[in-house]
N, C-alpha and C positions, 0 to 999 in steps of 0.2 A: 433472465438475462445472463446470471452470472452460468446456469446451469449449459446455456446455449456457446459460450465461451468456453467450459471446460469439454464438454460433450467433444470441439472443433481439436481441442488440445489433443485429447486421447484419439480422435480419430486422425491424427495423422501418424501417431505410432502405429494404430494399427495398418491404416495404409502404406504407410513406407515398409513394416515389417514383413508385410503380406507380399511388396514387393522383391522384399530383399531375398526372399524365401523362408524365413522365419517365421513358424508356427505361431498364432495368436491363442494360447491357452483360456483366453477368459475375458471376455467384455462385461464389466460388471457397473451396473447403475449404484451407485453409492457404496457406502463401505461395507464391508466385510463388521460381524458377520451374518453370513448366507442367509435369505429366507428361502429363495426356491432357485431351479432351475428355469429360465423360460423357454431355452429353446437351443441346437444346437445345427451348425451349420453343418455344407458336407466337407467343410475341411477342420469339422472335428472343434471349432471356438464354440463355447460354449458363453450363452447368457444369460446373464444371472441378476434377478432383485436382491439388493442387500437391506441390511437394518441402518444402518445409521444416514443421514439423509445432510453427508458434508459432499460427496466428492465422486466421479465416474471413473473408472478408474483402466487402464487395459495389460494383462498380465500377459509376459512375453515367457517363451519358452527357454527361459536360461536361469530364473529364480530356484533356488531351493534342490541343487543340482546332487541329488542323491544317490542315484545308478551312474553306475561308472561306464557300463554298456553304451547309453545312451545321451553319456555327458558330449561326445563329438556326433552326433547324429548331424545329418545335415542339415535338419531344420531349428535346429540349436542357435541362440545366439551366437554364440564363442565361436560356431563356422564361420561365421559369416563373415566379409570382407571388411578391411577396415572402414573405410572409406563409408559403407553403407552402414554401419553401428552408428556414426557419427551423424549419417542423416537422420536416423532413426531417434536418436537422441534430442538433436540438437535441432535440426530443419524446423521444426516447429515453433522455433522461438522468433525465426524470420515471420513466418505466417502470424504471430501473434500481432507483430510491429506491423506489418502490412495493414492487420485489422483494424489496427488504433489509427494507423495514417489515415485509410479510407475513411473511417467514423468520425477522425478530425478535419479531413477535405469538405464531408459533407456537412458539417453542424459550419465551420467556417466558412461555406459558400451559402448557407441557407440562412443561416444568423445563429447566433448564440450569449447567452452570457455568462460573467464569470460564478465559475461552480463555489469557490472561497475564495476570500481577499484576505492577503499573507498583512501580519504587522511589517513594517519596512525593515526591524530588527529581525526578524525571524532567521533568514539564513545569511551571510557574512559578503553575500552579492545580490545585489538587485536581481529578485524573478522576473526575468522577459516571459515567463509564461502566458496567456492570454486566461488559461481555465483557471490559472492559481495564481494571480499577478499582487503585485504591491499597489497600495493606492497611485505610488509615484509615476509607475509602469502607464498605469490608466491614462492616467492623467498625460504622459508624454505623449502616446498614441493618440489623445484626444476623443480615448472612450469615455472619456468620467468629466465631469463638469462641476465643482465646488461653487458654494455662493464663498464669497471672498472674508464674510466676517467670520469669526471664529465659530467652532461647533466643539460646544462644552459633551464630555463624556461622561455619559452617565452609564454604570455599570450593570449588565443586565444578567451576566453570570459569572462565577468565580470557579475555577481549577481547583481540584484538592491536590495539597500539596505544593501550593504555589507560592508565591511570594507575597500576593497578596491577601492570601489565605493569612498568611502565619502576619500576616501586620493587622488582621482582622478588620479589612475592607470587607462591606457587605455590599448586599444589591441594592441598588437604588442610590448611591452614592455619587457623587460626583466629581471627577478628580479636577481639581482646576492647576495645580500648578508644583511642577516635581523640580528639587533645586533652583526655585526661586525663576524657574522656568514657566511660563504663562504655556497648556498643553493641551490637544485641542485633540480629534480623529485624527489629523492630517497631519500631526508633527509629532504626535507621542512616541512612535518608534524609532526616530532620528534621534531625540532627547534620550531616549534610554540606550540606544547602540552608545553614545557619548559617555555613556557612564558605566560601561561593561565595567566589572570590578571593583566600580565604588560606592561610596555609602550613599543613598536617596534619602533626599527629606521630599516627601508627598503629602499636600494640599488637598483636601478634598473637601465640599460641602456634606451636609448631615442634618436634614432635616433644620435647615437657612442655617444652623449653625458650622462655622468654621474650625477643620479638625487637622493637625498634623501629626503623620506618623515616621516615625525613620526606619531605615531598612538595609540592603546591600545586595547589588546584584553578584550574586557569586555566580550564576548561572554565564554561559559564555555567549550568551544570545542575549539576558538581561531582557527577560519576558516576565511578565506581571504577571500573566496567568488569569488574564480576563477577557469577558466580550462586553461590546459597549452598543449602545443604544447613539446615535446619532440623532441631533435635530438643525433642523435649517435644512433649505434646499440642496438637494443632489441631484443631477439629469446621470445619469447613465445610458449608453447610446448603444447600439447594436453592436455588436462582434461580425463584422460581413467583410467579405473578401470577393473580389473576382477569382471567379475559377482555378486559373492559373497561380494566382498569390495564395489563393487558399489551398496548394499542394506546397507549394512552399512553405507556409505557416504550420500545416499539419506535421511536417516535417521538425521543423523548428519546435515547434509543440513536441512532440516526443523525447529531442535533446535537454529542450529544460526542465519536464519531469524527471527523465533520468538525471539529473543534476540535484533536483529537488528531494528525490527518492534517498540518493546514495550521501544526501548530504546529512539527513533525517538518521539514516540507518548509522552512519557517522557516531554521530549525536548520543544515539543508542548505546551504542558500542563500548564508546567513555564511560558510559552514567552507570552502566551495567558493572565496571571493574574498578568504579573510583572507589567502591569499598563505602560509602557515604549512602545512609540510608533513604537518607530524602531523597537524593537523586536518583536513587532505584526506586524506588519508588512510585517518583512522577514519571521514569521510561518505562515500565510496566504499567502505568495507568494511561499511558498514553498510546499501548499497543491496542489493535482494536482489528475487526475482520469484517465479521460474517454478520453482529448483529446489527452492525455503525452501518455496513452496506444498505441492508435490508430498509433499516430509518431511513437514510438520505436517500435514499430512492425511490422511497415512500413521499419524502416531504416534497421532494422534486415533481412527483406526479399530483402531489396536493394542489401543486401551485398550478399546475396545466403545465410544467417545463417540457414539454416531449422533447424536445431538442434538446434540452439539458440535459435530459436524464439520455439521451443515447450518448453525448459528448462524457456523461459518466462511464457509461457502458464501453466507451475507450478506454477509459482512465485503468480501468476496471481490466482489460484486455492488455494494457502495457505493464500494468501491474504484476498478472500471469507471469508473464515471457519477462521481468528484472526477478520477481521471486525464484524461478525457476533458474535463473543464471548464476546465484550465489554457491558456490564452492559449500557446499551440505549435501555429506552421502545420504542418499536415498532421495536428493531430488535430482533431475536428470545432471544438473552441470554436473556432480559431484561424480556421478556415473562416468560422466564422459572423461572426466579427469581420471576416472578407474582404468578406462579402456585405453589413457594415456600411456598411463604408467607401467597397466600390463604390457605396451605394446614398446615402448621404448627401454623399460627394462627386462624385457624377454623373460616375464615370469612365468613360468608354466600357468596355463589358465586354467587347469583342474585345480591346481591350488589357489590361487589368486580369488578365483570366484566364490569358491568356498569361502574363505575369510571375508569376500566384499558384502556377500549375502547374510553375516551375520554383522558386519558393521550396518549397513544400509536398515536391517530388521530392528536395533538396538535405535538406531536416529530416527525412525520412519515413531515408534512408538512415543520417542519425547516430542516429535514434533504433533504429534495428535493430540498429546496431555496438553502441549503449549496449547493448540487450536481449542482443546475446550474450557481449561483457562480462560483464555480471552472470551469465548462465549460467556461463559458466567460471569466473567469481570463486567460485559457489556450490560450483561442482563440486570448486573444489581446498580450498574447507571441510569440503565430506561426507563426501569421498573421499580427503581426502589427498594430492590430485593435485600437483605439483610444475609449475605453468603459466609458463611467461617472462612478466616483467613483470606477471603478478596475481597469483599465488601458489604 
């Protein structure tokens, strides 16, 4: 799925490029480097099997611009109009959205349900999302149905690095009541956004015995860092739309990912510079790609979710086309902001490109080390694995 998503990515650089006139040097299946040649066409693209087996990749005629002869050729990028670099870059980020819209018109006209359910505290507003919503969300639309007496929380996994980690809450615990607050599924994330920044006293059973721990949510969400085991009756109802509401929704669906996304990356951002080790910590443990895909895509098909798992497979597809938007040379926006600058500060593009093409080479390498980071970081979560310095 994810490879059928990338594949759609690079084939419109090379189709827009092809149209632009722009020489396509290399259609290559995964990363560099090189195992063989497969085949080349008669306008000279050449295809190619790689070794490492993250990513497809398509090389345009304007990289690594070493012949000065042949740096203005007409099938050069740097020829080429402005207007068409920009499609060539950027057009595909449309196609991305379009794919998530369709994939979410059709899992919302056919039925679906939600992929994760956010704590109510998670992010600083209510998720109207449908794939990634708040219990509260559910419940207002009338997808989710609570039995009305309380539903005590029993803990079924704990975060490293968490809060609850560090007050040494185990599994199988039971929280019953945080500041003298009686806390339940349905209320625990209310009760804790209340108390961003201050001290918690938490209640919890332990084997019939009664145990209280103190704590402080320094975090700005004031997340425990647990999943919980529910009991008592829940009806959870279909996700289904009429046709027409369900282009609407897919719609809306995309707006509140993106909210969710840049809200998350937000988050990141902070934790990464606060200079505070824990909090680097749990945002680095909390980065995650290729091998978190792989599971929950696995687990989705365990269960029979087919429709789930394609409602993923958007998620997955709008993910693309926001990653690809952030301002980081060597991913396209960052490019495009290149072709900006050459172009409204009249830099000579022999020079320009030269300099762009060793910033873009120097990002493209940390941003691989990050990708296989998070692999290993994943791998020693699934698996257990015991990694030097990740886990």
């Amino acid at each position: 799925m994810f490879m059928i998503l990338v594949i759609l990515h690079e084939l419109w650089h090379f189709i827009t490029a092809r149209k632009s006139g722009v020489k396509v040097l290399e259609f290559g299946i995964w990363i560099p480097p090189k195992i063989c040649k497969l085949a080349t066409d008669k306008k000279w693209t050449e295809y190619t099997l790689n070794l490492i087996l993250l990513w497809w990749f398509c090389r345009l005629k304007w990289d690594d611009p070493k012949d000065a002869k042949d740096f203005f050729a007409k099938d050069w990028f740097i020829s080429a109009k402005f207007w068409n670099k920009l499609l060539i870059l950027a057009g595909w980020v449309l196609m991305n959205l379009i794919i998530a819209w369709i994939i979410f018109t059709t899992v919302f006209t056919i039925w679906t349900k939600p992929l994760s359910v956010l704590p109510e505290n998670a992010i600083k507003w209510e998720s109207h999302s449908l794939l990634m919503p708040t219990y509260s969300y559910l419940e207002d639309q009338w997808f989710i149905v609570w039995e009305k007496s309380d539903i005590p929380l029993l803990i079924d996994m704990i975060a490293e690095w968490s809060i609850a980690e560090s007050l040494w809450l185990q599994t199988g615990d039971i929280i019953t009541n945080i500041n003298n607050i009686s806390v339940n599924a349905r209320n625990i994330g209310i009760v804790l956004k209340e108390n961003i920044w201050n001290k918690i006293d938490i209640s919890y059973k332990r084997e019939e015995q009664e145990n209280t721990v103190n704590g402080k949510c320094e975090e700005d969400s004031c997340i425990l860092g647990i999943a919980f085991i529910t009991s008592g009756n829940l009806q959870v109802n279909d996700i289904k739309y009429p046709i027409q509401q369900a282009m609407w929704m897919g719609l809306k669906e995309i707006w509140e990912q993106v909210k969710l996304t840049f809200s998350a990356l937000w988050k990141l951002w902070k934790n990464l510079f606060s200079f505070d080790r824990s909090k680097i910590k749990w945002s680095l443990s909390g980065l995650t790609w290729p091998v978190w895909v792989i599971k929950f895509g696995w687990d989705l098909l365990e269960v029979w979710w087919r429709i789930s798992y394609l409602a993923f497979a958007g998620l997955i597809s709008l993910a693309l086309a926001i990653f690809n938007i952030l301002p980081i040379p060597a991913l396209d926006w960052g490019r495009i902001i290149g072709v900006l600058l050459q172009k409204l500060g009249r830099i000579k593009p022999d020079k320009y490109f030269i300099i762009e093409w060793y910033i873009n080479t120097v990002f493209f390498v940390l941003l691989m080390a990050l990708w296989v980071y998070i692999i290993f970081k994943d791998l020693s979560v699934f698996r257990w694995l015991k990694i030097p310095f990740i886990g």
